[in-house]
C-alpha positions in Angstrom: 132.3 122.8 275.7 132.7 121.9 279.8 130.4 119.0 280.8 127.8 121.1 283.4 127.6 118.0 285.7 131.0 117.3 286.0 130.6 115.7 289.7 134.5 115.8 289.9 134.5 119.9 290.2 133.7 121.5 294.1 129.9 122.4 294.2 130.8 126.3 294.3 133.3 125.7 291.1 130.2 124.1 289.0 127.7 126.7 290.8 130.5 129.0 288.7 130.9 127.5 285.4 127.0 126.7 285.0 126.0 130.5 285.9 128.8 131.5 283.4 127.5 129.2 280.3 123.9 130.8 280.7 125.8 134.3 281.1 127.7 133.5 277.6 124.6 132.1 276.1 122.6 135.1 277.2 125.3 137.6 276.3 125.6 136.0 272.6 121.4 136.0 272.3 121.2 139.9 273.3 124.6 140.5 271.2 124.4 138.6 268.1 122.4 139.7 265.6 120.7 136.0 265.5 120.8 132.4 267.2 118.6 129.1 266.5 119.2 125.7 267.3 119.2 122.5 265.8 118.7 119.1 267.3 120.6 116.0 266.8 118.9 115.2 263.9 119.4 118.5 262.3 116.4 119.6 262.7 115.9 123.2 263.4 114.1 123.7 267.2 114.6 127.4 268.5 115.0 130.4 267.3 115.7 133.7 269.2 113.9 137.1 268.3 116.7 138.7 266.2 116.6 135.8 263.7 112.6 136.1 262.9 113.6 139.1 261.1 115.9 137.2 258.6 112.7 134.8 258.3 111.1 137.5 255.1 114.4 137.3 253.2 114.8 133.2 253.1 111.7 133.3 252.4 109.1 132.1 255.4 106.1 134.1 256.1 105.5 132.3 259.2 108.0 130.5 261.7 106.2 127.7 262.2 107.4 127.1 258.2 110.8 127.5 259.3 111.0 126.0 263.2 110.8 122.3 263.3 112.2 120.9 259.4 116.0 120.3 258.5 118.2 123.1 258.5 119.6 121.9 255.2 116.2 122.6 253.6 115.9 125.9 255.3 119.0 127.7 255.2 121.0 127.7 251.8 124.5 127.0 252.3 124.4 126.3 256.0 127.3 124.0 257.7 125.2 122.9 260.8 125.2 119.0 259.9 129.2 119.0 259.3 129.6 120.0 262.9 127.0 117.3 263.4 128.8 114.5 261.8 132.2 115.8 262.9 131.8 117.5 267.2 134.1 120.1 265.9 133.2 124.1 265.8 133.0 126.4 263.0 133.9 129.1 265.2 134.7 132.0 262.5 132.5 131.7 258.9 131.0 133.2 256.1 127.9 132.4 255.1 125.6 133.5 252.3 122.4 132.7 251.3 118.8 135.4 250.4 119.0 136.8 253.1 122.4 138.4 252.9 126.5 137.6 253.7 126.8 136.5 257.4 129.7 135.9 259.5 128.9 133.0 261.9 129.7 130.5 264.2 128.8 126.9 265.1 129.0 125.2 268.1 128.2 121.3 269.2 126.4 120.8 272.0 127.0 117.8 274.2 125.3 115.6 276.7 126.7 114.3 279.9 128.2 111.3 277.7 130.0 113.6 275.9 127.6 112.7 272.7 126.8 115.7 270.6 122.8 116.3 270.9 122.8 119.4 269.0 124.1 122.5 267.4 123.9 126.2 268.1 124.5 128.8 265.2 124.9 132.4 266.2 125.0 134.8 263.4 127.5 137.1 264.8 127.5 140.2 261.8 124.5 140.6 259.6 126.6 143.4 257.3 130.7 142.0 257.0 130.9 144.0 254.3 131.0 147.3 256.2 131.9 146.5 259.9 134.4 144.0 258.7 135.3 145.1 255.8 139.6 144.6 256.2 138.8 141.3 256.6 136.2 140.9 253.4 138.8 143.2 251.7 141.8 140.9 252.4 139.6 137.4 251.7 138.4 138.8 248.3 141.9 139.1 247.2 143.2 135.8 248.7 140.2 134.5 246.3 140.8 136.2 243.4 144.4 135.5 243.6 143.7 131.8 244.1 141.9 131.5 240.8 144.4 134.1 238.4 146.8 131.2 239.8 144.4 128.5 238.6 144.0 130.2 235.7 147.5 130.7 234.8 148.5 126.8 235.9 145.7 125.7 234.0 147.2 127.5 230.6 151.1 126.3 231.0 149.7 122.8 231.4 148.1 123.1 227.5 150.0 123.1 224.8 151.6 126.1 223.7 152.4 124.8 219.9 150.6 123.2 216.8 152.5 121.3 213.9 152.1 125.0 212.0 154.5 126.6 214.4 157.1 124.5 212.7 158.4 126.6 210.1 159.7 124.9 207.4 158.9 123.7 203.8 161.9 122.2 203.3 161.9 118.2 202.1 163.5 117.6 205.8 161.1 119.4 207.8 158.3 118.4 206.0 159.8 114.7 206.7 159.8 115.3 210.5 156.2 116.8 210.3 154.9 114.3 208.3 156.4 111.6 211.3 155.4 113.6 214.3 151.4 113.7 212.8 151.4 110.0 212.6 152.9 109.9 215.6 150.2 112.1 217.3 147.5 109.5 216.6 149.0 107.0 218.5 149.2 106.1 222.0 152.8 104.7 221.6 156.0 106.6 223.5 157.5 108.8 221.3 161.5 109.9 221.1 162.6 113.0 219.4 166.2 112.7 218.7 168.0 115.6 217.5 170.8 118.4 218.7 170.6 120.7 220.9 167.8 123.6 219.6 166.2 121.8 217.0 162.8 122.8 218.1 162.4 119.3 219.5 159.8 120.7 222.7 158.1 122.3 220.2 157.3 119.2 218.3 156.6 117.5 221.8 154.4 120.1 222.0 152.4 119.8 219.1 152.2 115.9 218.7 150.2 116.6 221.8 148.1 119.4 220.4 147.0 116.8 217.7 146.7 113.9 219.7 142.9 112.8 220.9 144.8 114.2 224.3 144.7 117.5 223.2 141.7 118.7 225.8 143.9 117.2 228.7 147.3 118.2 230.7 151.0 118.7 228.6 153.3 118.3 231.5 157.1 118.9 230.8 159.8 117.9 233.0 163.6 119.1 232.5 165.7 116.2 233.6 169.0 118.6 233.6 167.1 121.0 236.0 166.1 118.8 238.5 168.7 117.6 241.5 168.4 114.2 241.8 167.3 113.7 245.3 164.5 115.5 244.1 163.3 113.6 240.9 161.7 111.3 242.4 159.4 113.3 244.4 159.1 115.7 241.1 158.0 112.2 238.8 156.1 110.1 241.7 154.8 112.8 244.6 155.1 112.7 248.3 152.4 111.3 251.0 151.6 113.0 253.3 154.2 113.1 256.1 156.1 111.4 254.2 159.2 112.7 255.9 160.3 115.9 258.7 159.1 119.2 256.7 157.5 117.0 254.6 153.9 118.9 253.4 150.5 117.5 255.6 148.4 117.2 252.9 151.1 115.6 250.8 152.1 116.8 246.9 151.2 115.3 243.5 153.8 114.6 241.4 154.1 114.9 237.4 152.6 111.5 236.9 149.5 112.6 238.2 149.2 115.7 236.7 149.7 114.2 233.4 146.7 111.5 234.1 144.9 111.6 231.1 147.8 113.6 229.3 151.0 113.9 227.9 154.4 113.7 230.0 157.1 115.4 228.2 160.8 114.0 229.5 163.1 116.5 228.1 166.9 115.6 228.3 166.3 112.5 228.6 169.6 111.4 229.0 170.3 113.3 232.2 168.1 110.9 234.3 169.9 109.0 237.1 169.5 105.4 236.7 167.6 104.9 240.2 164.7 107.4 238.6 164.9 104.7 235.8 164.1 102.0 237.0 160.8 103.4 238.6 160.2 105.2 235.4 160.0 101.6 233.7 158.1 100.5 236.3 155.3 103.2 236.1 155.1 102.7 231.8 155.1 99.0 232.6 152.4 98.5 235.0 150.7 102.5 234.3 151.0 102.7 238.2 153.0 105.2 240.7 154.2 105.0 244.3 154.4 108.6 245.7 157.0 108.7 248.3 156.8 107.5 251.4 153.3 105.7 250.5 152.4 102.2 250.1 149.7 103.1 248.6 149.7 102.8 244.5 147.8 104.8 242.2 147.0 104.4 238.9 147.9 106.8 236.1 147.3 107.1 232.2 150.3 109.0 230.7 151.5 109.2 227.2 155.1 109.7 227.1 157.1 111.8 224.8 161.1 112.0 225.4 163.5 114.1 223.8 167.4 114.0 224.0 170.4 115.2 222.7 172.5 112.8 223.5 173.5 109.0 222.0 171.1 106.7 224.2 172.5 104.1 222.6 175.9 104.7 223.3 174.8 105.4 226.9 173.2 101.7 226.5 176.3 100.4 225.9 178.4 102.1 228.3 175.9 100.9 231.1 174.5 104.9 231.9 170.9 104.2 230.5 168.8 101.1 231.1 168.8 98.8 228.3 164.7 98.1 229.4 163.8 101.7 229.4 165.4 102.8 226.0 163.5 99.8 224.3 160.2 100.5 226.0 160.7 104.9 225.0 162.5 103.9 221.4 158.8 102.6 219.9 158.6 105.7 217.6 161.9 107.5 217.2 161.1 110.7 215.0 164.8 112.4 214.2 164.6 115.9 214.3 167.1 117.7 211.5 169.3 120.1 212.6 169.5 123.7 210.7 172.4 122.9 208.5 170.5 120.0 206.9 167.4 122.3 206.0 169.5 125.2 204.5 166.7 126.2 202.7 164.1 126.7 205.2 166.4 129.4 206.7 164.6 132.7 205.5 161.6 131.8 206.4 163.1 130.9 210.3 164.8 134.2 209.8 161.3 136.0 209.0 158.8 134.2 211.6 161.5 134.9 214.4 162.3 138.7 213.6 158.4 139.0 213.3 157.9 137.1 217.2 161.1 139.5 218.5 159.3 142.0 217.2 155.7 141.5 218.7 157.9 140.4 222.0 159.5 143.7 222.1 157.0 146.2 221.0 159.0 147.1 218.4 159.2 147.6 214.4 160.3 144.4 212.8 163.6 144.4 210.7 164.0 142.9 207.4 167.6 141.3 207.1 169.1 142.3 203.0 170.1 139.9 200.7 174.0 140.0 201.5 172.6 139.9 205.4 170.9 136.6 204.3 173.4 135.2 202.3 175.9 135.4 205.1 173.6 133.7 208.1 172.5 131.1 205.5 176.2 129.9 205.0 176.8 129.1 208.6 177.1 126.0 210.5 174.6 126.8 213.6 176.0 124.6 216.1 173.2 125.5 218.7 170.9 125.2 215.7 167.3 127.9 216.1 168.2 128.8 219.4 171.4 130.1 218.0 169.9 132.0 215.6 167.4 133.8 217.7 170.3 135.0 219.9 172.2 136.3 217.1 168.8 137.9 215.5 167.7 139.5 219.2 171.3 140.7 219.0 170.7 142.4 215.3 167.4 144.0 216.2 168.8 145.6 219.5 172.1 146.8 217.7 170.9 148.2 214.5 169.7 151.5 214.0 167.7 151.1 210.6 164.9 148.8 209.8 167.2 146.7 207.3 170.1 144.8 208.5 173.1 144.5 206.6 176.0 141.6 205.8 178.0 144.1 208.1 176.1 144.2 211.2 175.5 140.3 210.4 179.2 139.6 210.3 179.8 141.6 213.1 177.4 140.1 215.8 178.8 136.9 214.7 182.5 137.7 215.6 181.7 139.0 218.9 179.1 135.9 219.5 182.5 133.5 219.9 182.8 132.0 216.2 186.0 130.7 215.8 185.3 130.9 212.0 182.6 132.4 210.1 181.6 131.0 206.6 181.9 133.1 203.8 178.7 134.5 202.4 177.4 132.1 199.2 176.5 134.1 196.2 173.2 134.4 195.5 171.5 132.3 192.5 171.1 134.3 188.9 167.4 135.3 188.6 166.2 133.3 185.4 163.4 136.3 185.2 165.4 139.5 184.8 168.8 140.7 184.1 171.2 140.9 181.7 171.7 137.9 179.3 173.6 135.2 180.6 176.3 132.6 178.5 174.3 129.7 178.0 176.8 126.4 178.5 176.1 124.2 176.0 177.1 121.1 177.7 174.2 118.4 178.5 172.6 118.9 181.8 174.4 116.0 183.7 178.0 116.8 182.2 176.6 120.5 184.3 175.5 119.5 187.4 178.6 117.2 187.8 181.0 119.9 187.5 179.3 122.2 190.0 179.2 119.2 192.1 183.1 118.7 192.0 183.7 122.3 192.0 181.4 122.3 195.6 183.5 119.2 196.7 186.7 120.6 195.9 185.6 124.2 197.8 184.5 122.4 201.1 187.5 120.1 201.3 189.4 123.0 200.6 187.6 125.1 203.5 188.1 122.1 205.8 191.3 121.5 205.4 190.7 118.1 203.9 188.5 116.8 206.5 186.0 114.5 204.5 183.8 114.5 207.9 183.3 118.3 207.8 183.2 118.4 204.3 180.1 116.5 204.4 179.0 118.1 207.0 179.3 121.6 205.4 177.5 120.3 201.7 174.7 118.6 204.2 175.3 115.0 203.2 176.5 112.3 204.8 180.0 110.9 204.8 179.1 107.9 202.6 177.2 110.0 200.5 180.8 112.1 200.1 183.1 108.9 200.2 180.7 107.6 197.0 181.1 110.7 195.3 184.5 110.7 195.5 185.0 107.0 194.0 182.8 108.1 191.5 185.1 111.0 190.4 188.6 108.6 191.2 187.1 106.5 188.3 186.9 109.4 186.0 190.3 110.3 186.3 188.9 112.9 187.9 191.4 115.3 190.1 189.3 117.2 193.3 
């Protein structure tokens, strides 16, 4: 606001601009719709005629109850004392309080020092609602956009899975469940190992879920999708400025949206060894550096890494910092691809056709026994994510509620297979059917002829690869090389 007595202006010039401040001040007082007046000690000291009448609805029979105490005490939700503390005007506002929804203004008032002795509030609309309504329209929006945002933000940073979205009742899964639980009660780093689509974010998910972190943030953070002149803004946050185009009010990195949570790091072999070291650094000390800040903050994250890849092989080959896998590798928890829990498969097969289903608004297929048969003898290289994509592609491509071995064998020719596995024959009910030969042989004698006849049919289907054999009967190569001396000592041929 121009200093009145400004000696430096022409006498005609401040004649001007003083006769012009009491034509704005009067114009405003008949215009507005209300004015008062508060000192510099926020007290309120004048009001004009149009604001007695608000006086009834904020409660004040008399203005002698309302004139002369703290605006604060007198006005609900009024901003007079910020403009106070701070000189600067509130020139366009909402206000609402009993008496109604305002639009309003505040402006300081200085002396010849330039000291602010004062502030004047002029209630420029008494009904926004109606004479500026595109503008109430457009803010209500704004708002209610602003919180579906929160809203939605709010939900992605929860966890989306518990340990009973795991399906699986297999000794293997029920291994991996039975680790991740133990796991969730400690505030130790955990590492899920395991290939590609093993349902290892899932697991990161629910060790959070049932961790006494559950009521706080589950951040996740793809290492593979992030460039890496952006990681370190994406782990540690920016200050503000912090460089050209940088934001002004700065950004908060994962870090310090996990505080008091979990950080997820998927693919954790992806990160570049600069983002390493600072990683290290921030689980050493539980303290971040945003970028371009000197400034550190302290955070309280529980870390959870997954990876498909050999971190100790990366170790040795210098790619991954010795420090960092040491500090993550506290409680390694293995996750078991889908060729090792064979049996777990129909009930994958049924929970997934009924999600496609609900995901699709659609009726959920039932896969037949030969249709079974044929996905259970596969190797599933990409593991559950594999076999969604080939069940998304039965459901869309079948025109009956069953699915057949057919259909089944088809999808997986056209899905890139270089070889599909024939379908294993089903076992012999012991409840019905006709009458089967009983073998008369002890029980071992039994189970160690099936178990060279199963030998002899995956070295056979491997082409005498011993590795894939034991990959294809879901043991390990020792376990196969063992069997094999056993039966070389028999005189046994395979």
């Amino acid at each position: 606001m121009p200093n009145m007595s400004d000696t430096r202006l022409p006498r005609d010039a401040q004649s001007i601009l003083e006769l012009a401040a009491r034509s704005m001040f009067d114009l405003f007082a008949n215009a507005s719709e209300g004015m008062l007046l508060v000192d510099r000690k926020g007290r309120v000291v004048w009001i004009n005629d149009q604001y007695r009448r608000f006086l009834p609805a904020l409660g004040y029979a008399r203005e002698e109850d309302f004139v002369g105490h703290p605006v604060s005490s007198v006005v609900q939700n009024t901003q007079m004392h910020q403009v106070l503390e701070t000189g600067k005007p509130i020139l366009i506002d909402l206000l609402t309080n009993k008496a109604g929804t305002f639009v309003v203004s505040r402006i300081p008032l200085r002396d010849e020092t330039g000291e602010v002795i004062g502030v004047l509030g002029i209630v420029l609309f008494d009904h926004p609602e109606t004479t500026l309504q595109p503008f109430i329209a457009k803010f209500a929006r704004l708002e209610q956009d602003l919180n579906e945002a929160r809203r939605e933000l709010a939900s992605q940073r929860r966890a989306k899975y518990t340990f009973a979205s795991f399906v699986g009742t297999s000794p293997a899964a029920l291994e991996v469940k039975r680790q991740a639980r133990r796991a969730a009660l400690s505030a130790s780093p955990v590492l899920l190992l395991g290939e590609t689509g093993t349902g290892k974010e899932l697991l990161a998910h629910a060790i959070h879920a049932a961790s006494p972190r559950a009521g706080r943030s589950f951040v996740g953070v793809n290492m593979a999708a992030v460039p890496e002149a952006l990681m370190e803004a994406e782990f540690f946050g920016v200050a503000p400025g912090a460089y050209t185009g940088a934001d002004k009010k700065g950004r908060e990195g994962k870090f310090k949206l996990a505080d008091g949570g979990t950080l997820f790091l998927d693919e954790l072999g992806d990160m570049p060894m600069t983002v390493q070291v600072k990683l290290l650094r921030a689980l050493q000390d539980g303290e971040i550096e945003p970028l371009g800040s000197n400034q550190l903050i302290r955070c309280d994250v529980r870390v959870v890494a997954a990876t498909s890849r050999d971190l100790a092989q990366l170790v040795r080959e210098g790619r991954f910092r010795e420090e960092l896998y040491y500090r993550l590798n506290v409680l390694p928890i293995r996750v078991p691809p889908l060729r090792e829990r064979r049996d777990d498969l129909p009930l994958l097969v049924e929970a997934l056709c009924e999600d496609i289903a609900a995901r699709g608004g659609s009726a959920q297929h039932e896969l037949d026994a030969g249709a079974q048969a044929l996905l259970a003898a596969q190797p599933w290289r990409g593991n559950i994510r594999e076999l969604r994509n080939v069940l998304e592609q039965l459901a869309l491509r079948s025109d009956t509620p069953q699915i057949h071995a057919a259909l089944v064998e088809q999808v997986l020719r056209q899905s890139g297979l270089d070889h599909i596995e024939p379908a294993v024959a089903p076992a012999v009910s012991l409840r019905s059917g006709p009458a089967v030969a009983l073998d008369e042989r002890p029980l071992p004698e039994q189970i160690a002829d099936l178990e060279r006849r199963a030998i002899a049919a995956a070295l056979a289907r491997t082409g005498g690869n011993r590795a894939a054999a034991a990959r294809w009967l879901g043991i390990s190569r020792a376990s196969l090389y063992d069997k094999l001396g056993d039966m070389s000592e028999n005189q046994t041929t395979v």
